[in-house]
C-alpha positions, -999 to +999 in steps of 0.1 A: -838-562-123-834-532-145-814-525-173-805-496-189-808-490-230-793-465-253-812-467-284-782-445-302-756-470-291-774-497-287-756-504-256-771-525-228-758-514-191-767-535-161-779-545-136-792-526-115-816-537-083-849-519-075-842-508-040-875-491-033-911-499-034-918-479-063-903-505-086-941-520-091-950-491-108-923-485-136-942-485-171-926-502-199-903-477-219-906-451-188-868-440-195-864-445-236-866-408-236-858-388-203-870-390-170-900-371-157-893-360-119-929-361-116-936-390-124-939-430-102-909-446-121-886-414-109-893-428-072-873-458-078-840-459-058-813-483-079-785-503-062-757-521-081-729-539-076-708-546-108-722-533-141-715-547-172-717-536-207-730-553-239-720-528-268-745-532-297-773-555-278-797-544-299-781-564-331-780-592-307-810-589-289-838-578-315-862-570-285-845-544-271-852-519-300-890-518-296-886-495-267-925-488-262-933-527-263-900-536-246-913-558-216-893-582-205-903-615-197-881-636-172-867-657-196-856-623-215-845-610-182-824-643-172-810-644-209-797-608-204-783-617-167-762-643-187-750-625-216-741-593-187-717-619-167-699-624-198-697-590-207-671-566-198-675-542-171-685-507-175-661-483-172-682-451-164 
C-alpha cells in the first residue's frame, strides 16, 4: 500500500497498489520532496481503484508529519485503510 502526503495541506490521498517489483526498494520519505527519475523508488508502477481523501491527516494522524521517520507499520497502514473508506473520494 502507498499513500500519498502533502506536508502543506496535510492532506492524505490513497491508496494506491505497488504494481511493480520495485516497490521493495522505496526508502522512507522517497517522495516528501520531488521525485528523482533516477532513482529505485521512480521505478514503481501504481494502480488504484477509488482514492480517497482525508483533509488535514496530519492533525489527526501525528505520524504523518515526521516525513524522514515516516515508516509505517501495519497497524498504521491498516488504521489509515480504515479512516480512507470513510473518507470522501478525491476529486482530482
Amino acid at each position: 500500500m502507498l499513500f500519498i502526503y502533502d506536508p502543506v495541506s496535510k492532506n492524505l490521498i490513497g491508496p494506491f497498489t505497488a504494481a511493480s517489483a520495485g516497490a521493495s526498494r522505496i526508502e522512507t520519505g522517497a517522495w516528501s520532496t520531488k521525485i528523482d527519475e533516477h532513482s529505485a523508488s521512480a521505478n514503481v508502477k501504481l494502480e488504484w481503484e477509488d482514492l480517497h481523501i482525508i483533509k488535514n491527516a496530519g492533525e489527526r494522524f501525528p505520524f504523518l508529519n515526521k516525513q524522514e521517520k515516516c515508516e509505517l507499520s501495519t497497524l498504521r497502514v491498516q488504521t489509515l485503510m480504515d479512516a480512507l473508506k470513510e473518507a470522501p473520494l478525491f476529486q482530482g
